[in-house]
C-alpha positions in Angstrom: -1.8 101.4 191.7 0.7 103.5 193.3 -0.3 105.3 196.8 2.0 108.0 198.5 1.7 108.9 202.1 3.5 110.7 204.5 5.6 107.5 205.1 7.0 107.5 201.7 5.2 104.6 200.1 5.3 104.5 196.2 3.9 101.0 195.6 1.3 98.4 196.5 1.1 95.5 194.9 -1.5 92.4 195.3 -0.2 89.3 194.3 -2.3 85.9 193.9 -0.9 82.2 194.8 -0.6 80.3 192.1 -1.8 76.7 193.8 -4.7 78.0 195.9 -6.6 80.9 194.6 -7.6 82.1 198.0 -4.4 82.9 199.1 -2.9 86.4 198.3 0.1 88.9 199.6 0.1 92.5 199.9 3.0 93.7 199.4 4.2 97.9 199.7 7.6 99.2 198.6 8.7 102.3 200.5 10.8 105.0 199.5 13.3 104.0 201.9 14.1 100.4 200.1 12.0 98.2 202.9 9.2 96.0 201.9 6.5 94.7 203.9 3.9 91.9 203.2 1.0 91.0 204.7 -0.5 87.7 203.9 -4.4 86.5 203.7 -7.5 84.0 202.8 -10.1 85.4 201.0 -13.4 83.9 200.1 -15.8 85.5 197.8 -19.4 83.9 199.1 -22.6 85.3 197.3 -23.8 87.3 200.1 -20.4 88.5 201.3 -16.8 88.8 201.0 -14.6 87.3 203.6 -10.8 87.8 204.8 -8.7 85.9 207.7 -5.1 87.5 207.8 -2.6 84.6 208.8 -0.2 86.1 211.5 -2.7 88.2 213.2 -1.7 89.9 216.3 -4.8 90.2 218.2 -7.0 90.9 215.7 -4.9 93.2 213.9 -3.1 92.5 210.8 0.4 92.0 210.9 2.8 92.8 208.5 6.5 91.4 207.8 9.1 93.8 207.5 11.0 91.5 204.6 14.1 91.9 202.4 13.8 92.1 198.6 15.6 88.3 197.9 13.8 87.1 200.4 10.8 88.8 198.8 11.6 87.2 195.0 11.8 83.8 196.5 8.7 84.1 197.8 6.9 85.7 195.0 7.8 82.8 192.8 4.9 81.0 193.9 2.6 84.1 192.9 1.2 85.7 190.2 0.4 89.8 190.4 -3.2 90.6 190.1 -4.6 93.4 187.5 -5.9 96.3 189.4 -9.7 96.9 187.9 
């Protein structure tokens, strides 16, 4: 799925970890070379859907500004999920 915006973004990707299936990454390219993640638990319960972000910031999501090695080590451990 690719989202533009006033800040340039061209890409969002979800990825899923491959050892715990609760575990994803965000992860948006922009224009300008940087990539940030943002990290989360998600439990899908019969009556609802629920999300803890790890690294919050008082309340808030928090996303790492992170370099694209840095990035491919990481996403080693993941597997891209198909947008529906």
């Amino acid at each position: 799925m690719i989202k533009r915006s006033r800040a340039n973004r061209t890409e969002k990707a979800t990825y899923r970890n491959n050892r715990n299936e609760h575990k994803f990454i965000d992860v948006v390219h922009h224009g300008d070379g940087h990539y940030y993640m943002i990290q989360y638990i998600k439990h899908e319960l019969p009556e609802r859907t629920v999300v803890n972000y790890m690294g919050t910031r008082c309340g808030r999501k928090q996303k790492f500004r992170i370099g694209k090695a840095t990035l491919i080590g990481i996403l080693e451990d993941y597997t891209k999920v198909k947008e529906v």
